[in-house]
Steps between C-alpha positions, in 0.01 A plus 500: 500500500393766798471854373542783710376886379810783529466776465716674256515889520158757544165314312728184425499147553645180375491104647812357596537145559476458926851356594464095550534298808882389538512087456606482851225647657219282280717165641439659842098577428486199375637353812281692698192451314427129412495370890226777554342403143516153646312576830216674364252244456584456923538801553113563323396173769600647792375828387153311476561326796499853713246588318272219659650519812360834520147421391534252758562736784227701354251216626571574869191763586646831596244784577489825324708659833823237412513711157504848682819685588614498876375845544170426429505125679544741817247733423228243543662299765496782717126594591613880615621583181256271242290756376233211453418584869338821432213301385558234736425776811199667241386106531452454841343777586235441170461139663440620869204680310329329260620098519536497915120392553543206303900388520748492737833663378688169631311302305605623168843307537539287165204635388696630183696165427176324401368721254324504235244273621143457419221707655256322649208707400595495161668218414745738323904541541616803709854700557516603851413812334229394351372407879587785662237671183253282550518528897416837430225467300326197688554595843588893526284553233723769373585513145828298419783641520682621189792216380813692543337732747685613783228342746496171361840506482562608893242168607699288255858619643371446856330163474816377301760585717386200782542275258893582420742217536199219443515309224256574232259213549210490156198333593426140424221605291414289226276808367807700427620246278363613208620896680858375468453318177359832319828733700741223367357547128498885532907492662588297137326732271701756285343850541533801335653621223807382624337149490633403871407241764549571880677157466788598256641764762374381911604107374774495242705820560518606867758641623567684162443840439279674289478875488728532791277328746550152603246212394373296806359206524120690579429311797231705705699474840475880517201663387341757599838644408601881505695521188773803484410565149123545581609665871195352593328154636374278251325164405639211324225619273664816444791332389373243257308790354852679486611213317225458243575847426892483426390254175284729387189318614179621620450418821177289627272735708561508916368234669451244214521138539809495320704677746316284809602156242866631451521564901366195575748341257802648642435462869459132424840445314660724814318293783740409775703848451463692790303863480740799545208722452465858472802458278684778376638495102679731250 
């Protein structure tokens, strides 16, 4: 039997019995609730069924601006108002001075789809950052330029933006095998003390949220990206690094081969997609 508290008078209490369902109105639950009983193993299929279905559409390759809001979209599509282009204009007038003796500004066009590669001289792999670095230290014979630096960052916004709308194109490099191998480890390995993988959010969960911000798919279309939450420009290093950070990991030092393996990693699995670079994100 249901009991129900009363109250009976100041300080007092006592159960009384709750009042039981009339006899018509079980005959009608019961009526009501054995076809739906009935369904629920199909009802649990189909359930499972949209479920796949939408881990199917997940496979289609969306880049991080299909996850923005509309707002946004049309902040980066339009170049007067992408803040990006503050160090896109910085850029050009850094290249007419220091890069012009050696490279024609036309000639950077899908430059940035084909990075990393391997240098030459090395033998190593190298961002496009990483280049632009070493460019000044081989030829200007200046010392490098700092990683998140607002020079680096001006040369890197300005010899991106020829390349947007290309498709990013890795190099057929058999040496960055083993590049790509070591990124591919790195994007399955928990980190942290949250004990989390890139993988578990960019390849199983986009499109969800997690602290109010939308997971993408972390294809590199984009980068350098001026962020809204940093109001600032910003490498894909900068990000990952941001990332490392929200599981409570410590992040590798700038410029480490991990970053350049992860990088070299990711542009492969988004080859094909075109470059919508600077990008602008939340």
């Amino acid at each position: 039997m249901n009991w129900q508290w009363r109250a009976q008078g100041p300080g007092r209490q006592t159960r009384q019995a709750a009042p039981a369902v009339p006899s018509g109105w079980r005959q009608v639950l019961r009526r009501v609730l054995r076809p739906i009983l009935r369904l629920a193993p199909l009802l649990a299929l189909v359930a499972g069924l949209l479920s796949a279905v939408s881990v199917w559409a997940d496979d289609v390759r969306r880049p991080g601006s299909a996850y923005m809001s509309p707002a946004t979209q049309a902040l980066q599509r339009d170049d007067t108002q992408n803040p990006a282009f503050l160090w896109v204009r910085d850029g050009e007038q850094r290249f007419a001075a220091q890069c012009a003796g050696c490279h024609v500004a036309a000639d950077m066009r899908g430059v940035a789809a084909r990075y990393p590669a391997i240098d030459a001289r090395t033998g190593q792999a190298l961002t496009l950052a990483g280049r632009i670095r070493s460019c000044h230290e081989r030829h200007l014979r200046q010392p490098a330029p700092g990683w998140e630096s607002e020079p680096l960052l001006a040369l890197l916004a300005f010899v991106t933006l020829p390349s947007r709308g290309m498709p990013i194109t890795p190099p057929a490099d058999a040496r960055l095998d083993a590049v790509r191998a070591a990124g591919e480890a790195l994007w399955r390995q928990p980190f942290g003390q949250l004990g989390l993988a890139c993988a578990q959010c960019h390849d199983r969960l986009p499109g969800q949220r997690l602290a109010g911000s939308t997971i993408p798919q972390a294809h590199p279309t984009g980068y350098p990206i001026y962020r809204l939450e940093w109001q600032g420009l910003g490498t894909l290093q900068r990000r990952m690094r941001g990332c490392l950070t929200a599981v409570r990991a410590e992040p590798f030092d700038e410029g480490a081969p991990q970053w350049v393996a992860l990088e070299a990693m990711l542009m492969r699995r988004a080859a094909g997609m075109p470059l919508d670079a600077p990008g602008v994100r939340p």
